[in-house]
N, C-alpha and C positions, 0 to 999 in steps of 0.2 A: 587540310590537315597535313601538315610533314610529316615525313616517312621518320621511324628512328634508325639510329646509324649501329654499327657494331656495339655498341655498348650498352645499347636499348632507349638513348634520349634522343629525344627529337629536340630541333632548331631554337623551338619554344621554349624548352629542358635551360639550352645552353644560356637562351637569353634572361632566362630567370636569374641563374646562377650572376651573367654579369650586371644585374641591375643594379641600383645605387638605391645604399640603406641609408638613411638618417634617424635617427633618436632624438627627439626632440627632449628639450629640461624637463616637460611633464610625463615623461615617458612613452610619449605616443610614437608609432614607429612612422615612415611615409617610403612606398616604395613607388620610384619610377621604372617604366618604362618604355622603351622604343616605341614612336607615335602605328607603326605598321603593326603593330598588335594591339590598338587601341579595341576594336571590336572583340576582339577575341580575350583581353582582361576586365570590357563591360559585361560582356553579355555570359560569361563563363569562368572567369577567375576570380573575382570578385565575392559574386551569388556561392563560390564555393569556400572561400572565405568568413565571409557571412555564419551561411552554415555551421562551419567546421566551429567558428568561433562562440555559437550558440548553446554545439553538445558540450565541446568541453566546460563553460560552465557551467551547464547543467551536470554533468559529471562531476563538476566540483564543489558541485550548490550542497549546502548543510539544512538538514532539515529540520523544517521547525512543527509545532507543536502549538495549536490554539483554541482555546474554549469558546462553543460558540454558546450563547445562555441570556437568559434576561439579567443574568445578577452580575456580568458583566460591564451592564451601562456603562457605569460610571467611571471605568477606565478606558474608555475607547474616543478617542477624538473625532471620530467620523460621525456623520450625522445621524445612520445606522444604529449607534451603540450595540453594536453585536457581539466583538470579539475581543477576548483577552489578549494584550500585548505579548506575540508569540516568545515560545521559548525555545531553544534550539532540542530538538529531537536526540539525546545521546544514548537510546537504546541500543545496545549491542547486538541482538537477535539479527541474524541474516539466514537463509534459506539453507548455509552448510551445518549450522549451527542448531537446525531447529529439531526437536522430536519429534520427527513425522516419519509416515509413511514412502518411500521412496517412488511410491509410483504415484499417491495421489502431489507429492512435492510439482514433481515434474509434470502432472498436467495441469497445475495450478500455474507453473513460470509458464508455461508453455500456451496456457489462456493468458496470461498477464502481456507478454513478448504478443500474442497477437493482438492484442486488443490497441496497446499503442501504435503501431501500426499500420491500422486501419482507419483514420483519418478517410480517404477517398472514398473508403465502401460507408461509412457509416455517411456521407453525403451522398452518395448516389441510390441508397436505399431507403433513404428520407429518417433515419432514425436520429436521437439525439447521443452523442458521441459520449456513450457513460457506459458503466457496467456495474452491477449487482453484486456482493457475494453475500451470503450467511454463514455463521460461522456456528456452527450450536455442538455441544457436547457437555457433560457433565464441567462443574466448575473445577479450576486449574491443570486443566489439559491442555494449556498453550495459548488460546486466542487472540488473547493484548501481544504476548511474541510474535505472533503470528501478522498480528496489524503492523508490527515494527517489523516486519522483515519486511514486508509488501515496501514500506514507508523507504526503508534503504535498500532495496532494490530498483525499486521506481526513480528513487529521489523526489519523489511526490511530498509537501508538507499534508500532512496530517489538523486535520476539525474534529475535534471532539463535542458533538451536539448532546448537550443537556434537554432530554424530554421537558422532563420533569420542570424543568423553567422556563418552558414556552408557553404562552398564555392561549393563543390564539393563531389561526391560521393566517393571517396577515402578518403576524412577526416574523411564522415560520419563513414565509416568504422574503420578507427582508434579510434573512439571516442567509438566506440560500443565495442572494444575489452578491451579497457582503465574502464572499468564498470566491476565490479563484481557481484558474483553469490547474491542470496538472499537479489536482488536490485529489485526498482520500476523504473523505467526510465519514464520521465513526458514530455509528448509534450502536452504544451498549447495551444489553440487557432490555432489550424492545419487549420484550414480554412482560418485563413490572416496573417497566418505565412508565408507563403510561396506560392509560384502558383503551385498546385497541384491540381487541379478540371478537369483537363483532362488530356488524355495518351499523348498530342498534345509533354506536354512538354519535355517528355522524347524522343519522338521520336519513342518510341520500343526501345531506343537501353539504355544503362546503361554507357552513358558517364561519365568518371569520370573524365572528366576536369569540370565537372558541378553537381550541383545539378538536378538530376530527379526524375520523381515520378516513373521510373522503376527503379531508385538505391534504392528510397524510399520502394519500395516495396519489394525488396530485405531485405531489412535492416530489415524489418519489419517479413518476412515470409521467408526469402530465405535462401541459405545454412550460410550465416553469422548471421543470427538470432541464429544457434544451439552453436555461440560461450560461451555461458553462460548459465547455469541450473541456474531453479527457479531464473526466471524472469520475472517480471509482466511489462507490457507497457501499460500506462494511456495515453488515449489522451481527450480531452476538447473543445470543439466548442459549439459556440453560435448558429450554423445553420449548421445543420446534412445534411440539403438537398445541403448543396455547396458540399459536397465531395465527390470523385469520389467514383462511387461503389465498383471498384476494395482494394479502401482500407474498406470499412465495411462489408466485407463478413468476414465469421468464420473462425479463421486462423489468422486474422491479428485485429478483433475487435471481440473479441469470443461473448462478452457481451456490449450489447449498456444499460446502464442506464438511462434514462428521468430523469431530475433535476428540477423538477415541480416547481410551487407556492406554498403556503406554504398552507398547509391544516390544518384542525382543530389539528392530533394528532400531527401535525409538532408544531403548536402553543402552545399544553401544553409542550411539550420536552423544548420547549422556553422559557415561562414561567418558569418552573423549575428550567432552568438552571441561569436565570438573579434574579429570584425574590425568586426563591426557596420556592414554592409555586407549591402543586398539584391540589388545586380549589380555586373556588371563585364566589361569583353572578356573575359576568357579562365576563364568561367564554362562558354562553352559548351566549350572545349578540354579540359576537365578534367569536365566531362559525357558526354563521348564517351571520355575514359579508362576512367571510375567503370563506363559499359555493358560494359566490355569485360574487365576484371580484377577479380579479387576482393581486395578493400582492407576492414579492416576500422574501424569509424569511431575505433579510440582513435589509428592511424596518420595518416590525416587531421587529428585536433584536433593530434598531436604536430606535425606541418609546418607547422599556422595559428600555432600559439605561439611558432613562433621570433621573428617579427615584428611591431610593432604597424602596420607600414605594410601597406597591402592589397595594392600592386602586389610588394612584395619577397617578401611571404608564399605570393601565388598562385603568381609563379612558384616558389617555391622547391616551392612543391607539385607543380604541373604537371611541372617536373623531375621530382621523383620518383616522380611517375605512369609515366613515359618512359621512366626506367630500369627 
């Protein structure tokens, strides 16, 4: 390895600097250089090219958006018929944006940031490289936001799995194979999606002329769960207590999120975002509403939006806090 000289580049530094660029008419670029550093641009500058050139499209990748369902068929060209011709993702929701709580925010990135990550551990501890969330709180407390911030955070495309139009446990199965790696796969509303609140309906057994909650479970944690690496599965319910336990142990729901009412710092995030405004008098008047009633945040952004002035808006909220 050369030493670097006063200026902090080494030998290799300089000969980068004089190598010969070409552009070719299709735009491809072609860099030579010097035959003495032949090992050292296979075996290490290259692979970090590679790389490099990997995140940034993925950092520039657009996210898309697809249904996976039986009423699909008939627009998919794959032999499959599983999935609707995606559509690009233009959710605006991201994590600064969202109404949450500041602390469960941050250990949700903070589980997300480790989970991709962990490629090597999840091979050396034999597990299938996925993870769980659930997402349950009373309705319009954020959720679907909530799957789009994951979505543009990650840059993960996004599966939206229709229960309700899976027939059978062998579809299921196709439908999961028909999904790619460094996907979110989204079951909405698992609790009246479908009758899975006890093992009754599966029998024990994993018919596959049917829908079960043991193909269910399979799907979810069994050997065809490991068909796909970095894989995240969202699920969403209004009422956490209908589901069977067997589907919210860890493994198949690693992390259950509560999707609260909307609290005071949920309310400034709101504020911000509608009226673009970080205070105001009667911040605190509607802080001391938010401790006291349960509001849930899509009621809030509904009272910020009547208004683009900040004093007609607040109040017209703070009224409706009163009533």
């Amino acid at each position: 390895m050369e030493q670097p000289d006063a200026t902090g580049r080494s030998e290799f530094d300089y000969e980068l600097k004089s190598t010969s660029l070409e552009v070719s008419e299709n735009k491809s670029i072609q860099v030579s250089f010097h035959k003495r550093y032949r090992e050292k641009v296979l075996n290490a500058y290259l692979l970090y090219v590679v790389e490099r050139s990997k995140a940034l499209q993925h950092e520039n990748k657009a996210v898309r958006l697809r249904a996976l369902g039986n009423f699909t068929r008939e627009y998919n060209a794959g032999p499959w018929g599983s999935s609707y011709q995606p559509t690009q993702l233009h959710h605006p929701s991201t994590f600064d944006t969202l109404a949450m709580g500041p602390k469960l925010k941050e250990e949700l990135i903070n589980d997300l940031d480790r989970f991709v990550k962990r490629k090597e551990f999840y091979g050396r501890v034999g597990k299938a490289w996925k993870r769980g969330y659930l997402l349950y709180g009373p309705p319009g407390t954020g959720k679907s936001s909530l799957i789009a911030a994951m979505a543009n955070y990650l840059k993960f495309d996004v599966y939206d799995l229709e229960l309700m139009q899976i027939r059978s446990n062998s579809e299921l199965r196709r439908l999961l194979v028909s999904t790619a790696n460094r996907s979110i796969l989204v079951i909405e509303d698992i609790d009246c999606s479908i009758e899975l609140s006890d093992r009754k309906l599966g029998g024990g057994s994993n018919n596959d002329s049917q829908l079960t909650l043991s193909g269910m479970l399979n799907f979810i944690d069994g050997l065809w769960s490991s068909c796909r690496d970095e894989r995240i599965i969202v699920f969403t319910t209004n009422y956490k207590e209908k589901l069977d336990p067997a589907l919210l142990r860890p493994g198949r729901m690693d992390m259950h999120i509560h999707m609260s009412y909307c609290t005071p710092s949920g309310f400034k995030i709101l504020a911000s975002n509608y009226l673009g405004i970080k205070t105001h008098h009667l911040f605190d008047k509607i802080e001391e509403f938010l401790k006291q009633l349960e509001v849930i945040p899509a009621e809030i952004a509904e009272q910020l939006v009547k208004s683009e002035e900040a004093d007609k808006a607040l109040a017209g909220l703070a009224a409706f806090l009163k009533n």
